[in-house]
N, C-alpha and C positions, 0 to 999 in steps of 0.2 A: 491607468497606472496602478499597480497592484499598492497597497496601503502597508507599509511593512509593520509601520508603529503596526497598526490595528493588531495583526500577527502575534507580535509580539507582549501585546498590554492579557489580551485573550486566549488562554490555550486549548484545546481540542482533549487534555487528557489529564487524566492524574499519574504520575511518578508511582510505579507499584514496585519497589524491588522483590519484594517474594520471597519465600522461603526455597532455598537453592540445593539441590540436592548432589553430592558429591561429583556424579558425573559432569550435571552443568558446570560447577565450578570447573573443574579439570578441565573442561572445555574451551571456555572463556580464558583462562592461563595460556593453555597452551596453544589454543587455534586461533586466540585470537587475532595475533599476531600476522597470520597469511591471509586469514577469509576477514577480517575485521577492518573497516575505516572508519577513522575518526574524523569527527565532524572540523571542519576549518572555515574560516571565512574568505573562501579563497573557493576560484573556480577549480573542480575535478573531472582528469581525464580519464574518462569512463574507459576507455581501450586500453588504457596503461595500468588501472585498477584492475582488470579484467587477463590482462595478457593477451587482449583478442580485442578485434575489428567489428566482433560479430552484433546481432541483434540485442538492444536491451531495454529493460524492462524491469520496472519498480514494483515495486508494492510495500506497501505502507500497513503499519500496525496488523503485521503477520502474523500475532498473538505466538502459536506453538508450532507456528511454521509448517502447517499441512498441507495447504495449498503453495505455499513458496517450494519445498522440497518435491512436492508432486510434479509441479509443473517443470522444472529444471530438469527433472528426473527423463519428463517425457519427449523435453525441446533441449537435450544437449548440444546441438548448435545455435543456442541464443544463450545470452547470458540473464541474469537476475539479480536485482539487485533489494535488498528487505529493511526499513527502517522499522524499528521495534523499540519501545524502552522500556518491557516488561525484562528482566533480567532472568529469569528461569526460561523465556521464550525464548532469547536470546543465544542463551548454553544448549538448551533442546536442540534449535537448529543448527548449532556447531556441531553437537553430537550427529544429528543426522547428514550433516555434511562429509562427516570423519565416515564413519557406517557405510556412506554410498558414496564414497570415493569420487562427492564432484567437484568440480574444477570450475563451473560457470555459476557459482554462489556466493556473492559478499554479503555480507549485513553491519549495520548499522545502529548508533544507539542514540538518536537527537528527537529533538522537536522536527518533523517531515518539513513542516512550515520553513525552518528555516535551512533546512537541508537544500531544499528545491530553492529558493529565495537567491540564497549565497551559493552553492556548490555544485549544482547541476546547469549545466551549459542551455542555452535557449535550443530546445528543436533537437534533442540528442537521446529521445526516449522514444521507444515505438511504443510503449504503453506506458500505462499508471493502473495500479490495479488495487482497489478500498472496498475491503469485504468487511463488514458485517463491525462498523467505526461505532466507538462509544452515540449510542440515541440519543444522550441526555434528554431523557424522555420527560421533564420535567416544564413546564412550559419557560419559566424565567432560566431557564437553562440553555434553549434552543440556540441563542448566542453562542455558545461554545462548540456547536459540531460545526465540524471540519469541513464539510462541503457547504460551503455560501457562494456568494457570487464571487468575493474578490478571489477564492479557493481557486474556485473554476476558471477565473482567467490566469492565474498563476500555471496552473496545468494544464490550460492553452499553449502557453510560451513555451514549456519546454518538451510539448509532447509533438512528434515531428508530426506533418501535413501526411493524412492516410494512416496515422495511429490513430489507437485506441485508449479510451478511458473506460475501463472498466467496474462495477459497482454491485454493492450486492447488501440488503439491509432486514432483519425480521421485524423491523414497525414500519408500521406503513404512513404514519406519520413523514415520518425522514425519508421512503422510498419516495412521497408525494414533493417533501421539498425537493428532492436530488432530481425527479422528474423536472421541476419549472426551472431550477438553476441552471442545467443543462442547455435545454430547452430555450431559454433566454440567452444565450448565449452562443454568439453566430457564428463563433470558433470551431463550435462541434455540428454535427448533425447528429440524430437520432437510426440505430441500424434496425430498431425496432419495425417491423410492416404495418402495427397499428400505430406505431409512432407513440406507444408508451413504455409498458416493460418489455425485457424479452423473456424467451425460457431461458431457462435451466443453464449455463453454461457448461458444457461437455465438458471441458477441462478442468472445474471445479469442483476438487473431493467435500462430499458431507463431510464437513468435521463434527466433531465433538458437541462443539457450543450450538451448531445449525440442528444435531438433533435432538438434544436438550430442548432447545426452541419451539421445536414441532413436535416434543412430547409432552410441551405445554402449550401445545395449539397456536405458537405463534406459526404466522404467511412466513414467506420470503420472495421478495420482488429482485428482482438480477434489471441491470440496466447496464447497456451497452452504445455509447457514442463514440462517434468516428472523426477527429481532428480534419475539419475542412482545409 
């Protein structure tokens, strides 16, 4: 049984609102409204948020939403769904929602922990997709990333049987925990053929911050497990 206190005493992130630039603002005012849900302690109908039946699919601290917007862009019959609580990533991906005219993109502004917890149905997600999650690269810190074990059985339960967990990190520290947490856990298998990382995810755009990273020599490990 997933530990909610623990969840909740522990967060995964710091609160950054940001300096918001005119368009995000107008964003966030006016779209919020249609492409926006607020977080309830109360379960949510994905197909009635959505207006559709179709395929869906989370992703978690979507930063500036490159890979959220890409991917939507490219599987307009699925939907997508983005928790973020950077407030200029937020407006960014309203503005690119507005721009590319999509229809299959909500977002969200909470702690994911208690999104999934309280609001998303058990077994109602064909993925969960955590690219590139604060390292807290600090050792008395490693308590605070977002992928542990109680993580990983949380997005067991709501990630339906034959989804996917998706993952992607430049320290290889945190690639090496998400490999054992995984790994340990009988929920998932590994789609890996050596059964550690995989490549390169075809679907997923270099962003910004990923070549930042490998213009200062950091790896990047992608990992991919599949909901037994």
């Amino acid at each position: 049984m997933v530990e909610e206190k623990y969840f909740r005493k522990i967060r995964s992130f710091v609160k950054r609102n940001g300096r918001m630039r005119p368009g995000q603002k107008r964003a966030i005012e006016e779209l919020w409204p249609t492409f926006g849900i607020e977080y309830k302690t109360e379960s949510l109908n994905l197909n009635v948020a959505f207006d559709s039946d179709a395929k869906k699919n989370l992703e978690i601290g979507f930063g500036m939403a490159e890979n959220l917007i890409s991917v939507a862009q490219s599987k307009p019959d699925e939907d997508f769904l983005g928790i973020e609580v950077y407030q200029p990533g937020l407006g960014h991906a309203l503005l690119q929602i507005e721009e590319h005219n999509l229809k299959n993109v909500r977002v969200m502004k909470h702690d994911a922990v208690e999104v999934l917890t309280h609001q998303i149905a058990d077994e109602s997600l064909d993925s969960i997709s955590i690219f590139f999650p604060d390292p807290w690269h600090k050792k008395k810190h490693h308590k605070r990333r977002l992928i542990n074990p109680e993580f990983s059985q949380l997005m067991a339960k709501k990630i339906k049987p034959s989804g996917f967990a998706y993952m992607a990190t430049d320290w290889e520290n945190y690639a090496e925990q998400m490999l054992e947490v995984f790994t340990n856990n009988s929920a998932f298998e590994n789609t890996s053929p050596s059964n550690d990382y995989c490549k390169r995810m075809d679907f997923r755009p270099v962003t910004r911050f990923e070549k930042r990273g490998k213009r200062l020599g950091h790896g990047v490990w992608d990992l991919i497990f599949r909901r037994i």
